[in-house]
N, C-alpha and C positions, 0 to 999 in steps of 0.2 A: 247762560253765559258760557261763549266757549274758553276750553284751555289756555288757549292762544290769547285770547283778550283779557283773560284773566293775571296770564302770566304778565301782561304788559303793565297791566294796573298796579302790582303792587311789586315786582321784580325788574323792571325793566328801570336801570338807571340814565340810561336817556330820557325820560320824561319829565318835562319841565311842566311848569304852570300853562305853558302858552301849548302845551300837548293837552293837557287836561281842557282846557276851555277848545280847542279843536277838536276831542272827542268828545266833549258836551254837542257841541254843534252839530257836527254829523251825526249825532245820535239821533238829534229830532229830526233833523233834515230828512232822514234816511228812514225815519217811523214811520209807519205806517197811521198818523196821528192825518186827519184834513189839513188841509192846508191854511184853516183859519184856527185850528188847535197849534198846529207848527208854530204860526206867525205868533202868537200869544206867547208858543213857549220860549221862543227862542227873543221877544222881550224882557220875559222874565230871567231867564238865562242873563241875557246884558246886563237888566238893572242890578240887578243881585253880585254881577263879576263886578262891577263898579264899585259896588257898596263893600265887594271883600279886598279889592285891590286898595283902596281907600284905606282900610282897617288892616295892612300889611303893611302898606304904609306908615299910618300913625303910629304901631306897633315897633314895626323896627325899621323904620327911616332912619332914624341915629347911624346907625349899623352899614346902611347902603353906600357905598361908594360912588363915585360921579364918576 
């Protein structure tokens, strides 16, 4: 991992959730994985951001403003 990426992951306060699930995505995209490992990964990716946005949700929906 380089410095550069490194430092975005865990000091970079521009990063929002919707930055994390974009560099999920271009990470498989951009892997060197087949193209039929990619497609798996990046469902599994989905199903799973589903299942946590879901559970950020329930968790602290109260809390969320409209």
């Amino acid at each position: 991992m380089s410095h550069e990426f490194y430092q975005v992951m865990v000091g970079d306060t521009r990063m929002t959730l919707h930055g994390w699930r974009q560099l999920a995505e271009w990470s498989i995209e951009h892997s060197r994985l087949s193209d039929d490992d990619k497609k798996k990964g990046l469902e599994v990716l989905r199903e799973d951001w589903e299942n946590f946005s879901r559970w950020i949700i329930k968790e602290f929906g109260d809390g969320l403003k409209e």
